[in-house]
N, C-alpha and C positions, 0 to 999 in steps of 0.2 A: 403555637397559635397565640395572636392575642386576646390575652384574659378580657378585657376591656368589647371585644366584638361579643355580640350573639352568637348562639352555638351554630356552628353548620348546619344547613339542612340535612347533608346528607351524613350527621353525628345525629342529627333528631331523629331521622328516620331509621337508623340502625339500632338505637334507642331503644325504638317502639317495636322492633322486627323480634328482640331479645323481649321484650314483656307480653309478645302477642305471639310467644312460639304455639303455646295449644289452640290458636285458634286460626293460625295459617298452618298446620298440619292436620294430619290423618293419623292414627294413632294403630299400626302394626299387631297382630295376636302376642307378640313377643317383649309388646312393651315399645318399641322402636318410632321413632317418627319419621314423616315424611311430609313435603311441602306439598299442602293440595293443585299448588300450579307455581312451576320455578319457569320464568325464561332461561335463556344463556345468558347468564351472568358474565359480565367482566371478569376476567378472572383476580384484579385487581378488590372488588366488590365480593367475592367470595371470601378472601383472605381478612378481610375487613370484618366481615359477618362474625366470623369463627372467632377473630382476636376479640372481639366487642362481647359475643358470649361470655369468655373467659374473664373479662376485666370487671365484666358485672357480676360473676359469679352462675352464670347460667350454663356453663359447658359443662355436661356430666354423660354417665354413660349411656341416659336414654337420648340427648338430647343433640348429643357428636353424633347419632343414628341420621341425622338429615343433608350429612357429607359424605352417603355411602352412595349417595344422587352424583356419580364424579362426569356425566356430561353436561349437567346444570350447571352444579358447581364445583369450579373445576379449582383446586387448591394450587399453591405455588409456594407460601408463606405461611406458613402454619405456627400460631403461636396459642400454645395452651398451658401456659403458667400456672400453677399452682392448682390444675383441675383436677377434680376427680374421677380419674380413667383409670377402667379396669384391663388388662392386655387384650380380650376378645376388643371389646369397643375400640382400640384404639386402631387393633389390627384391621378389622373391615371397615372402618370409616376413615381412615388416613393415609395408611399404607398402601392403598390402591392408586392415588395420585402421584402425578409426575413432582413430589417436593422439591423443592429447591433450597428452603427454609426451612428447618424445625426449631423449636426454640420451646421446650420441654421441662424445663427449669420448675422444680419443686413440687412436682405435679403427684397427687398423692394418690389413692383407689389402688395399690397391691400392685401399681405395675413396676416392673423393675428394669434397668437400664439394658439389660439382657435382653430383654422381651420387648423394647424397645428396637433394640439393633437385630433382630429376628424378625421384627413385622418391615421394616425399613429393607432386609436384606433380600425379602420372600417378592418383591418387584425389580423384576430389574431394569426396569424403566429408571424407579426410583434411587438404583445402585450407583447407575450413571450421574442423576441429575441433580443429586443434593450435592450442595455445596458448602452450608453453613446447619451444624449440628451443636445445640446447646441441651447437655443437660444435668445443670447446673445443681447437687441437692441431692444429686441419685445415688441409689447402691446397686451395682452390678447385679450383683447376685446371679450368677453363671447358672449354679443349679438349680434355676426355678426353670430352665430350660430343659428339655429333654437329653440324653445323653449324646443322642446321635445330631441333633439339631444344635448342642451346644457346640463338637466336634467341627461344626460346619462356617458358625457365626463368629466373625470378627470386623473389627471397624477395617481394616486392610479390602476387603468386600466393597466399600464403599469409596469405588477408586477417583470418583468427583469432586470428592471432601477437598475443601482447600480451607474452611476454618470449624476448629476444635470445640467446645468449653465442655471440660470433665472438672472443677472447679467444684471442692467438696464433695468428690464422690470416693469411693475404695478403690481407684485406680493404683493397681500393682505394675511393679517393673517390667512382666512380661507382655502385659497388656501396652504397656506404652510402646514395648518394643516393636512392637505389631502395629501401633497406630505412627510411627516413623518409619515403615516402607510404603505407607501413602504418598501418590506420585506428586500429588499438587497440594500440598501442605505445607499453607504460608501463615496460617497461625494458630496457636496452640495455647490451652491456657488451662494448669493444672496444679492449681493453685490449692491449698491445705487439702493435698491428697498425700496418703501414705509412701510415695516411691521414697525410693536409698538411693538412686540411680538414675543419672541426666544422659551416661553415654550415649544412651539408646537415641538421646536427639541427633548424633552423626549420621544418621540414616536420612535425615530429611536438610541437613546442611546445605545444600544449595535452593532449596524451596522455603524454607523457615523464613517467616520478617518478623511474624509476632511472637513473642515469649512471654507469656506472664505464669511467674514462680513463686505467687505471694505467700510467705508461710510454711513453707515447704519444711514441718519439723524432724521428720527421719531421715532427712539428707544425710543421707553418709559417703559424704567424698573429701577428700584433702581437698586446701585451697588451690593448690598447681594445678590437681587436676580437674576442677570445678572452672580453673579460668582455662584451659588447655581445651575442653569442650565449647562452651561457649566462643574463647577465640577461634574455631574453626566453623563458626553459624557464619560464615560469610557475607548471608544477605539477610541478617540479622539488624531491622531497623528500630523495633519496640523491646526492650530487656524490662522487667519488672521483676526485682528482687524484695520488695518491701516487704514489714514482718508489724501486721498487728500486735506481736506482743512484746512490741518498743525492746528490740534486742538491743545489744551491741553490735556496733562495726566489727565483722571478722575482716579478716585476714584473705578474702576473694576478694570482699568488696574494695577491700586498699587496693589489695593490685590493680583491681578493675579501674579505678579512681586513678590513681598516678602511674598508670602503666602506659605502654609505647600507644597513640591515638591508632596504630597500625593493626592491633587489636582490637576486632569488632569495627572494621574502614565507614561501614553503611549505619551504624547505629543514630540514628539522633534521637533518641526521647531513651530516657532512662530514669525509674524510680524506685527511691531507696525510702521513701517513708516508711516511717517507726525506727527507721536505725539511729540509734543513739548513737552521743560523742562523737557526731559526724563534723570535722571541724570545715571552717568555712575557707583554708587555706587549701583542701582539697578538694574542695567545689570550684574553687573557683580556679585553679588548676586544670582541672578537668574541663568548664566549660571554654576557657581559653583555647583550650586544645582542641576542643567542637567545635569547627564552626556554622556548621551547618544544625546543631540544634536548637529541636522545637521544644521540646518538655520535656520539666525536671521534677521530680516527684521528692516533696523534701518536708510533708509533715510531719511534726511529732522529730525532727532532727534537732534541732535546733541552729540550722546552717541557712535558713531563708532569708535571713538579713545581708545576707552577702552581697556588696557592693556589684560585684557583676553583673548580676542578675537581672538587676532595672537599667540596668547599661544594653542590655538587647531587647530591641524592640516586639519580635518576633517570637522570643521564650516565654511559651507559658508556664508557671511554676505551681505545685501543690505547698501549700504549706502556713505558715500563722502568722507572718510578720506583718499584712495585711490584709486590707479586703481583698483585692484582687486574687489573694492565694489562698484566702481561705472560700471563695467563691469558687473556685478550680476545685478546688480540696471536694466540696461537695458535689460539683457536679460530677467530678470522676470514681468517687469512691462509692456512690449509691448504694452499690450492691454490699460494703464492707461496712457493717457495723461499727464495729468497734474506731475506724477513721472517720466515720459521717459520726461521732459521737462528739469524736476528739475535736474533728473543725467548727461545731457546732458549742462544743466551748468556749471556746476562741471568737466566734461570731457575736455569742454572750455578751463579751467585755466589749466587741464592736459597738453593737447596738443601743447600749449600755448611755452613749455619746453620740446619737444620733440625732440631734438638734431638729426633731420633728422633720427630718426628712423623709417621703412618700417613698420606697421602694419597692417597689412590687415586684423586682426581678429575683430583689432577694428572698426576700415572703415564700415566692413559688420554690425558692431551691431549698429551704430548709420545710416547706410542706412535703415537697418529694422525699424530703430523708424520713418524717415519721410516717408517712405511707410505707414505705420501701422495709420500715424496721417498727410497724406496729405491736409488737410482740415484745418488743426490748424496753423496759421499765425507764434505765438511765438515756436511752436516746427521747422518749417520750417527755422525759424530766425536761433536760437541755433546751429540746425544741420547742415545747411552749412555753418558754420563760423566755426566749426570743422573738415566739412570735408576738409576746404582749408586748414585746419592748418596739415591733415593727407596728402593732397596731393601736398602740398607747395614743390615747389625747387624741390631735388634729391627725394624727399620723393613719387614720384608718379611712379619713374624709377621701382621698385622692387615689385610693383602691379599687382596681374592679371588684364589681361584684361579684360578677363568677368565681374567681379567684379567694373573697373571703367567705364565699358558701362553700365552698369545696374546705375553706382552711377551718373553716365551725365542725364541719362534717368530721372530720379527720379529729377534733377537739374531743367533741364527743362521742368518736369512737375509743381514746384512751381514756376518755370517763367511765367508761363501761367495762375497757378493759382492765383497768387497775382501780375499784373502787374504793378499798379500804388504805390506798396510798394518800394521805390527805395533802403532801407538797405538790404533788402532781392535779390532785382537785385543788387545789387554791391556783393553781397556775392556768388551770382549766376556765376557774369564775371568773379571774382576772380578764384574760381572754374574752369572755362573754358579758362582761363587764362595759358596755360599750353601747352609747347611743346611736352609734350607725349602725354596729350588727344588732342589736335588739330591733332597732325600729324599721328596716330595712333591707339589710341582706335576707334574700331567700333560703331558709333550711326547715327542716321538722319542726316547727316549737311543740307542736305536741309532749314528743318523743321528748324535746331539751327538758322540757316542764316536769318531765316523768323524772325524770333521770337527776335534774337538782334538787327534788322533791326528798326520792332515795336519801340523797347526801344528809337530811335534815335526822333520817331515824337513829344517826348515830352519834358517839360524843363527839362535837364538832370545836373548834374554839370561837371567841366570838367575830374575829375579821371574817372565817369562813360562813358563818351562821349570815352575818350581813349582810354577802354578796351573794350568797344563796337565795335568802329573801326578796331579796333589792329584781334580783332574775325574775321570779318566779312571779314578781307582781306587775312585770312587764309582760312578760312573756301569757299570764293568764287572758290578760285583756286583749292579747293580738288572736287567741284562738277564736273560733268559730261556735255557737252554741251547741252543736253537738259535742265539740271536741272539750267546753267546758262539762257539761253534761257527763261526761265521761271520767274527766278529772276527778269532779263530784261525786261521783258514784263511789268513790274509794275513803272512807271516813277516817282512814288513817292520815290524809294530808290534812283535814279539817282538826284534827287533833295537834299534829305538828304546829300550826299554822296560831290555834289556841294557845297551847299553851307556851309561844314567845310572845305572845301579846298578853298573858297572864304574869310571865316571868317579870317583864318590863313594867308593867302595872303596878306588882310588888314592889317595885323599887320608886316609883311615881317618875323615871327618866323619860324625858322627851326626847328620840334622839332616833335615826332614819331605820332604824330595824324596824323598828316600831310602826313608823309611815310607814314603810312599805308590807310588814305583815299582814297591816289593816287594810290595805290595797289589795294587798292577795284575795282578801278574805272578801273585801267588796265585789271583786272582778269572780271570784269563782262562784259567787250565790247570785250575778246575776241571772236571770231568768233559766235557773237550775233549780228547781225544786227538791231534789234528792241530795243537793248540797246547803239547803234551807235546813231541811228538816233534821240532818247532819247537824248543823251549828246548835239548832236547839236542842235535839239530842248528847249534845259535847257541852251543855249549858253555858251553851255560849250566849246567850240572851239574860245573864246573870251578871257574867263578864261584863258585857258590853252598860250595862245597866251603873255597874261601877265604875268604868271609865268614862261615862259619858260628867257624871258625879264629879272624879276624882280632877279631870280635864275641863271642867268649866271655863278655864280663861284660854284654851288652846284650840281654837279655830280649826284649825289644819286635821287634829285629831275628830274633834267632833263632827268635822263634815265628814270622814268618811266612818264613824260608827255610824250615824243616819244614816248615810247611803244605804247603807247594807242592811237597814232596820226596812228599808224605803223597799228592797229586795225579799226582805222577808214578809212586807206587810203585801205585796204584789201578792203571795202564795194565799189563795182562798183558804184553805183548809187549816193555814200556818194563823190564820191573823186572831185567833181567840190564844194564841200563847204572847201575843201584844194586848189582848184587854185589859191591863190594870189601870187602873186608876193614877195610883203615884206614878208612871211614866209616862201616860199620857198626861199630867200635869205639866211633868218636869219638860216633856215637847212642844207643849202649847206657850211656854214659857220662852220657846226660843223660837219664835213664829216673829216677833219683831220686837225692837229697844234699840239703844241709840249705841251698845257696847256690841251687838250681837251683828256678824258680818252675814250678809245674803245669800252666800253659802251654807249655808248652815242652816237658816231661814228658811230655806226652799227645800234640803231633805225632811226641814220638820215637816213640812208643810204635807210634803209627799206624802209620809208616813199617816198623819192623818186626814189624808184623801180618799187614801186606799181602804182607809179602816171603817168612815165615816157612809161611803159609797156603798155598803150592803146594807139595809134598816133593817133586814131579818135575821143578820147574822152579827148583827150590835147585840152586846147581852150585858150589857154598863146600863147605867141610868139613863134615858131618853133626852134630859134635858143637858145631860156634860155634852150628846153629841149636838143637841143645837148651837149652846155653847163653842165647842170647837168650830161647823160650819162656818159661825159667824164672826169668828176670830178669823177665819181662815181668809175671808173675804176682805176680811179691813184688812188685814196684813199683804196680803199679794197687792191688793192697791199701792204701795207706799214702797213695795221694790223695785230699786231702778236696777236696768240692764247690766250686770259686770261688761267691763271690756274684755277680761278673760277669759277663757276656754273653760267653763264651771264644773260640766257633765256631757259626758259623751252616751249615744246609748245603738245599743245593735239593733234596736225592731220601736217601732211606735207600739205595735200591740199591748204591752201595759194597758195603754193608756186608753184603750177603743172602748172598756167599761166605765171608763170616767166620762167621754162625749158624750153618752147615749141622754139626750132630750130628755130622760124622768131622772136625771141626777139633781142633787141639789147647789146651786152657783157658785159654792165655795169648792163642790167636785170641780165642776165646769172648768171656774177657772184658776186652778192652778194646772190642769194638764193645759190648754192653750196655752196660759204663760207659758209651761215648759217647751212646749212643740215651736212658739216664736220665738223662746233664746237660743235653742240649739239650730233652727233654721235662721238666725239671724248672722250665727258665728260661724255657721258654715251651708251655706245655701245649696250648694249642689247636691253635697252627699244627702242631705235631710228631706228637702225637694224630689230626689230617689224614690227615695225612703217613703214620703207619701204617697207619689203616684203608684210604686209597687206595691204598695201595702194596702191601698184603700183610704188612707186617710182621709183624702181630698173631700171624698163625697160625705164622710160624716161629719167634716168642718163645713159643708155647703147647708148641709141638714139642718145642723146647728146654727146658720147663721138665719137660714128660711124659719125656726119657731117662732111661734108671736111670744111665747113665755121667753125664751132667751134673755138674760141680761143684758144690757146695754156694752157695758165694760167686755164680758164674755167675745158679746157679737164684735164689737169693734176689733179685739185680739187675733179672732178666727180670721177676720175682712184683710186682718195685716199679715194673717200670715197665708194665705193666697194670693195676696199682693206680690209678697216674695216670692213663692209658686211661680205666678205668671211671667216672674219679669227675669226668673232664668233663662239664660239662653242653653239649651240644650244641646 
């Protein structure tokens, strides 16, 4: 699909079908469900349903209860990957269908590959009609079957089979013997499974096309007789010999390699990756003598530089000498570890010299490798230090979205999975590191926020502490005020978050930990009161007190201590731990001067708006607060408009106790200034923001008082103006 479209309607609606399972069923005495109303489904649509469960994690034993409906919905494709299915569930909800398709691979809940091929054998509908059986990850386990029931069950039973996968399971020699008097069995794949013994393949010598033998470590056969087998697979088109643990070239594989082309007539695709000292004078030997091959499997050999190779148009090759082969490499080795590792290195030093070129094809193939091998510490390593090198600088502008929401997702689930690996968390921030994905790509920031928060409790170094920070104070400002709220509520980040803004302090460094800690800190106490009273409780208003001090000539820092004094003076109940004296000198101080920028001006300002605005809950001398009012008033007069973006804010609400007609003009007007500069720099979102909130009418209020100030009313009359002249 491409990444770049909107999702299917009918991937949204399957979606929603897995999230609203309990409320489109009836729920059985037994636990079991059932669809309150199923038409006749496509059977095409049924298949879909079931795989969709499974990929989200929603297929389990109560909830595979809703495919035991087999005239509704009627199976054909059955994929249930790594689900947890017990053998009852799987037998009355699968095994009654006509399968065609099983694909069972890793699927955990106690069933075992026996009780598998006993629910499968007990229809014989389904004896007949399966054709393709994977299950990939299993243990036989004979004796979890009955004596007389096991007596009865073999894959031979299932005389439709025409493809295999027993690939990592305890498949024994007699067992395979039995699955090679299968009539229609053209491909087989028994890959790091225990057999000693291939003869057993001459049983199916004239049906065989697929071989794959990856790993195969107790093979015990001479090389004559390993190639004497094999040469007699006749209509043997796919051979896979390759060996994750980077063996040596034996003595089959040369013959196989420089032997009569008369040997193995039909073969074209053959793969030897991880076989060492594979030299390049018998590859290309061999391909010469092919001509009709399609693919050659040759990573981890060191033979993919072979001049013949990019001499045929039509071979595709696994292997490192390029992109093209290490693209192959990944797409075909998915399910192998230890090769999706190895190409994934190799990709590394690609990417490494990628001259800001956009690829999104490649993105998506090394996204499927840490999908596929979430579990594996060193593939998780590789893979996101490629995908920062794919989504580094400009290089993440020209990505679909879908594609870098799924590639954050996938990020942050090896954050969670390996949290005390800190190369893998710095390759993670790296990653998240980014102005398109912060500001932009769809994912949890919740959840990212929680999770790089974590990162902070432990000993971090300082490039990691940075980009932690640098996260955390973007990501705070995009959540939602309940979702801050929430954050808040945990005084343990408010501690974190102090004390790198205390550490930094100590040392009097100006430098972006710092920005951005104090960003955090602004964005998590806005209109959060349980993350207010947090800071003061962490004395952080002691803190702040000293940097505001220590930071006199630094603009940047002191606009955002005010901000968040500006957030603490908002909290009613907070603002008598702002009544001192020497700091509302030291605020009144920075209200206007010809050094002091209007940023900074205007949180002073705020701060004593908010604090001036209660006369009952003033417990200072009466005349400091005349005092302030009327500084307040001559100073907002004399500030002109930044062209820049000053202050952003989520709700006017603040501000609806500052309008109210009995405040005093210096209240008045700095919340109107502020409502004109942010509805001036961005008129629609603000303009919103008024009609839904009510503003409108207390600015008409306030503009209708005969006491109104003049200045006041005209601010209100401008910013209605702007109001009216949106076009909606």
């Amino acid at each position: 699909a491409d990444e770049s479209c909107p999702a299917a309607l009918s991937e949204l609606c399957l979606a929603q079908v897995c999230l609203s399972l309990d409320t489109l069923c009836r729920i059985g005495p037994n636990g079991s469900m059932r669809l309150l109303w199923a038409p006749l489904l496509p059977q095409e649509m049924a298949d879909q349903i079931l795989n969709k469960m499974a990929v989200e994690g929603k297929l389990n034993d109560r909830t595979v209860s809703i495919f035991r409906n087999c005239e509704q919905l009627r199976l054909r494709k059955a994929r249930i990957r790594s689900s947890p299915l017990s053998a009852e569930a799987f037998r009355c909800a699968l095994c009654p269908h006509r399968l065609q398709e099983l694909d069972a691979s890793w699927v955990s809940g106690g069933l075992t590959g026996a009780q598998i091929l006993s629910g499968l054998a007990s229809n014989p509908e389904c004896r007949a009609s399966l054709q393709r059986l994977t299950l990939r990850g299993f243990q036989m386990e004979w004796e979890s079957l009955q004596v007389e029931e096991a007596a009865q069950v073999a894959f031979s039973s299932l005389k439709g089979l025409r493809t295999l996968n027993l690939a990592n399971t305890d498949l024994t020699d007699p067992t395979l013997e039995d699955i090679c008097t299968l009539p229609k069995l053209e491909g087989l794949d028994i890959s790091s499974t225990p057999v000693t013994e291939l003869s057993a393949l001459l049983g199916c010598r004239n049906t065989l096309r697929y071989l794959t033998a990856h790993g195969l470590r107790r093979l015990d056969m001479s090389s004559s007789r390993l190639i004497s087998v094999l040469g007699q697979l006749s209509a043997l088109q796919h051979l896979d010999l390759s060996d994750d643990r980077f063996a040596s070239v034996d003595q089959a594989l040369r013959l196989l390699l420089e032997g009569d082309p008369g040997v193995l007539p039909a073969l074209v695709s053959l793969d030897v990756s991880g076989r060492k000292r594979m030299t390049e004078g018998a590859i290309q030997a061999f391909v010469e003598r092919r001509c009709g091959l399609v693919f050659l499997g040759l990573l981890a050999t060191g033979a993919g530089s072979c001049d013949v190779l990019t001499a045929k148009d039509n071979l595709k090759v696994t292997g490192e000498a390029n992109e093209q082969q290490i693209c192959e490499s990944l797409r075909r080795y998915r399910e192998r570890e230890c090769f999706t590792r190895e190409a994934l290195v190799n990709l590394y030093q690609l990417t490494s010299d990628m001259d800001n070129q956009t690829r999104p094809d490649i993105l998506k193939l090394v996204l499927e490798g840490m999908q596929n091998h979430s579990d594996s510490l060193s593939v998780q390593l590789v893979a996101s230090a490629c995908i920062f090198n794919l989504t580094n600088q400009d290089m993440a502008v020209g990505m679909p979205h879908p594609l870098l929401s799924a590639v954050v997702n996938q990020v942050l689930k090896a954050m969670r999975g390996f949290p005390s690996h800190q190369q893998l968390q710095k390759n993670c921030l790296l990653v998240l590191c980014s102005d398109i994905i912060l500001q932009d790509v769809p994912f949890d920031r919740f959840e990212a926020a929680k999770l790089v928060m974590n990162l902070l409790s432990g000993q971090v170094d300082q490039t990691l502490q940075r980009m932690a920070v640098a996260i955390i104070s973007i990501l705070v400002a995009k959540l939602s005020t309940e979702q801050t709220t929430q954050l808040g509520a945990d005084i343990f980040i408010m501690k974190q978050l102090l004390g790198i803004v205390q550490q930094k302090a100590m040392t009097g460094v100006v430098d972006s930990t710092l920005k951005f800690a104090l960003s955090a800190l602004w964005n998590l106490t806005d209109e959060t009161p349980t993350a207010s009273r947090h800071f003061i409780q962490c004395q952080g208003l002691e803190l702040y007190e000293e940097v505001l001090e220590s930071y006199y000539s630094e603009s940047s820092i002191q606009q955002k201590v005010l901000g968040l004094l500006n957030n603490i003076a908002e909290v009613e109940e907070l603002q008598a731990d702002l009544m001192d004296e020497g700091l509302l000198d030291h605020i009144m101080s920075l209200l206007q001067g010809p050094h002091v920028e209007v940023g900074v001006s205007y949180f002073a300002g705020g701060i004593l708006a908010h604090l001036t605005s209660r006369q009952d809950a003033w417990t200072l001398d009466q005349e400091l607060r005349q005092t302030i009012l009327e500084q307040l008033c001559a100073a907002i007069l004399t500030w002109d408009l930044p062209e820049r973006e000053m202050v952003s804010y989520r709700s006017f609400r603040p501000f609806f106790s500052l309008l109210q007609t009995c405040q005093p003009a210096g209240v008045q007007l700095w919340a109107v200034w502020a409502i004109r500069l942010v509805c001036t720099q961005n008129s629609m979102q603000y303009c919103r923001m008024l009609q839904e909130e009510g503003a409108v009418d207390l600015l008409k209020t306030l503009i209708s008082d005969l006491d109104t100030h003049s200045d006041i009313r005209r601010m209100a009359e401008c910013i209605l103006g702007i109001y009216h002249g949106v076009s909606w």
